[in-house]
N, C-alpha and C positions, 0 to 999 in steps of 0.2 A: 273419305271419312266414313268412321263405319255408322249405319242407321242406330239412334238412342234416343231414350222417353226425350222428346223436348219439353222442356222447363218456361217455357213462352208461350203466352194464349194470345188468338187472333180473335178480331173482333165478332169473328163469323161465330166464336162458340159460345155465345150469351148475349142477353140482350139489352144488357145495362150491365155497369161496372157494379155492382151488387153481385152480380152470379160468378165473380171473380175473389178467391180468398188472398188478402193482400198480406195474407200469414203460410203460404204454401211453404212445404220445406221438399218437397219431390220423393218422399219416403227416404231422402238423406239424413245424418246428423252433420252437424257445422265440419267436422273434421275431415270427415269422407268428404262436403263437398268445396273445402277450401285445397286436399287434396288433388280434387277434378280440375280447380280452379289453374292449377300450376301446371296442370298437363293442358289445358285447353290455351293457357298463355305464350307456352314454348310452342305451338301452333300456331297462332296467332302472327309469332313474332317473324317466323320464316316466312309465311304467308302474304306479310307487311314488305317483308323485302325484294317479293317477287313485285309484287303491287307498285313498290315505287322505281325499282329498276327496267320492271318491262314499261312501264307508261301509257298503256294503254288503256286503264279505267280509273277511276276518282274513286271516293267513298264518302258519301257523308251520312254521317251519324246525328241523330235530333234525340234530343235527351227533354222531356217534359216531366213534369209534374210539382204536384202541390209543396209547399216546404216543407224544406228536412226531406224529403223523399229521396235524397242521395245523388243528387245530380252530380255535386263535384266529387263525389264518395267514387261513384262510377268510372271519370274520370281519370281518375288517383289509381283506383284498384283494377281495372279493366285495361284503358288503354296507357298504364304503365306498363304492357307488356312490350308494345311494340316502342322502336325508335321513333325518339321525339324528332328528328329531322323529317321525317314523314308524317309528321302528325301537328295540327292546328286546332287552337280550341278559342272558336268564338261566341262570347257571350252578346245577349241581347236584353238590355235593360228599357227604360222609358224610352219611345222614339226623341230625338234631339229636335229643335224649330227646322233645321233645315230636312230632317228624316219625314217631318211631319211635313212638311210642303211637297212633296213626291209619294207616289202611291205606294203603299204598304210591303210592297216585295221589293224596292229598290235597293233598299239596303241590305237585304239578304243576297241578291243575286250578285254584288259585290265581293262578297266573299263565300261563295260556294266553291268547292275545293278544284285545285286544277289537276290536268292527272297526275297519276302515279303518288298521291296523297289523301290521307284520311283527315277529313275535317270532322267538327264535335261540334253540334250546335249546341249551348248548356239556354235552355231554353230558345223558341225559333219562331220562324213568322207566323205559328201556333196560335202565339199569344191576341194578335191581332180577331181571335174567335174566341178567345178564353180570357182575360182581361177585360178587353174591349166590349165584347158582350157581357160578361156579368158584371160592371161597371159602371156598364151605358155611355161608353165611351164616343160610341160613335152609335145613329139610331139600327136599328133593326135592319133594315133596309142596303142599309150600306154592309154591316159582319155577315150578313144572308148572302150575300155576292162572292167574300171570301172564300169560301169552300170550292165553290169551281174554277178562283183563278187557284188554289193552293194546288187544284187538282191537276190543273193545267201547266203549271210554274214546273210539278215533281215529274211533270211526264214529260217536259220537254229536258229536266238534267237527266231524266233516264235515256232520254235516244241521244245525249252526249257522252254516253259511256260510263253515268254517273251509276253509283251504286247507292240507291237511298234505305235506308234501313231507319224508323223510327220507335223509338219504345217511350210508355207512358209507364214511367216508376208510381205504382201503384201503392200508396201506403195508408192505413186507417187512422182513423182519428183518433182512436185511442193512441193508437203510435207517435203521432206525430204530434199527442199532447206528450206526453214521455220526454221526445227529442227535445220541444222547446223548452220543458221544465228543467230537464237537464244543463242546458245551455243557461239557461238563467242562474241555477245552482252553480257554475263552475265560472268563476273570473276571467278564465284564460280563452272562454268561447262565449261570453255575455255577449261582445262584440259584434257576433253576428246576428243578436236580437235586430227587430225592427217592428215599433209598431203596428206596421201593416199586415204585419205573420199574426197579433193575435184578430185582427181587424175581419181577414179572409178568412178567417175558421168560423166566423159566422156566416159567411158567404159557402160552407161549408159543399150543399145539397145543390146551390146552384153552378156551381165550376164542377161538382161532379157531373152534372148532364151536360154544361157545356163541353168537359172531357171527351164525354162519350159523344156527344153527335160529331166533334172534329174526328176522333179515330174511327167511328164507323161511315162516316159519310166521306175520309179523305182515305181509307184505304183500300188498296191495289195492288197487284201484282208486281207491277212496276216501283210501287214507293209502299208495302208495306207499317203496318201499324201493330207492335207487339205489347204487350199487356206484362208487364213485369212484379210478382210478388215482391213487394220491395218491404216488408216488416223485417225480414231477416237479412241485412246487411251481406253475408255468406253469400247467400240464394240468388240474390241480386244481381251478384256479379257473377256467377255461376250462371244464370239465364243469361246475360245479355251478352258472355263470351262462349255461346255455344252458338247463339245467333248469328253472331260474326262470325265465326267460323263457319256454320251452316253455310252464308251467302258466297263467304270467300272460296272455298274449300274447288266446287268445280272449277273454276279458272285457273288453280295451280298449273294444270298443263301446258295450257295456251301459253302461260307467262313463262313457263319453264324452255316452252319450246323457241319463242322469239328471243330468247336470251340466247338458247343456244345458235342459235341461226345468227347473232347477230356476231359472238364472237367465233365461230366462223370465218364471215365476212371479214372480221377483222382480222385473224391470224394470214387470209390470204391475202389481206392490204401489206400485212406486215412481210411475208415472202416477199412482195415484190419489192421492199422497200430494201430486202436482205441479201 
């Protein structure tokens, strides 16, 4: 893939989610980058097949942030490019009595993807530093611990071959008063009001720094943490399939080459069999 501006900020370039515009358009207009959008997907989608035919690494994707921020937007528009036969999307609501009786990654490491498959976490064991601490779920002392098992949790599906890529859909408050008023305004998407969406926008300033001390204290080399402009719907999905592309892009060969090698082997099982 050839080197271009990336459309993704890491935590290392600011020092709180403030010094990040959750209105970036990359000096695109919508057209040109829903354009880019369709070239980066038909990439995507051959890339997905080497992915799930060779089997030799996983992929899981963690989708975070505030409401409205476009988690399932992302989903929809992103990894509709690739085949849904190699693609899982688990969501993570309240822990259930029996989730809550076992430690916090239990039920994540459950369903982390096996290879040759890209899973989608639509919110992930994230929430257990962002809920939980600006809720007071659980005290101080226990979500202060999380951070280094999350650290520990991502670095051991990295040396399984896991490919962990995280983005935090970045969106402002103005925006995301917008989305909700609009939801309210329309019959057909009222439904997915929920009093705790306008409850948490007072919780506003505190889940922002909870945000930020999870993506900067839990990202790595191994299990990155990308910063997504998420006010512009377009843009959105334009940064987080360049990313995926970005991670997937060197392994094409590897995959390309055990495929070859495998039917090979098999055209010679087949000789002998002829």
């Amino acid at each position: 893939m050839t080197k271009s501006k990336m459309f993704a900020f890491t935590p290392d370039q600011g020092k709180s989610l403030a010094d990040f515009d959750p209105n970036e358009n990359g000096g695109l207009d919508k057209e040109a980058g829903k354009a880019m959008l369709q070239q980066l997907g038909q990439q995507l989608d051959d890339l997905q097949d080497y992915l799930y035919a060779a089997r030799q690494h996983s992929v899981l994707v963690i989708l975070q942030g505030m409401d409205t921020s476009g988690k399932d937007g992302t989903i929809r528009d992103v990894l509709g490019f690739i085949d849904p036969l190699g693609c899982l999307v688990q969501s993570f609501k309240a822990p259930t009595e029996i989730e809550r009786d076992r430690d916090f990654l239990w039920r994540v490491h459950q369903v982390v993807p096996p290879v040759g498959m890209v899973t989608v976490f639509n919110r992930s064991h994230y929430e257990d530093v962002l809920v939980a601490r600006v809720k007071k779920l659980v005290p101080e002392a226990v979500w202060e611990k999380r951070y280094s098992h999350i650290n520990h949790f991502e670095q051991l599906l990295a040396d399984n071959r896991t490919l962990v890529l995280k983005f935090f859909l970045h969106i402002s408050k103005d925006e995301q008063q917008a989305r909700l008023q609009a939801r309210a305004d329309n019959p057909d998407k009222a439904w997915k009001l929920a009093p705790s969406d306008w409850e948490d926008r007072k919780l506003w300033d505190a889940y922002q720094q909870a945000y930020w001390d999870a993506i900067s204290r839990c990202h790595s080399e191994q299990a990155p943490w990308y910063i997504i402009s998420a006010d512009r719907k377009w843009f959105r999905n334009l940064a987080i399939a360049q990313v995926l592309l970005h991670h997937l892009e060197p392994y094409r060969e590897g995959w390309k080459h055990s495929l070859e090698e495998r039917g090979r082997e098999g055209l010679q099982v087949l000789k002998k069999l002829t």
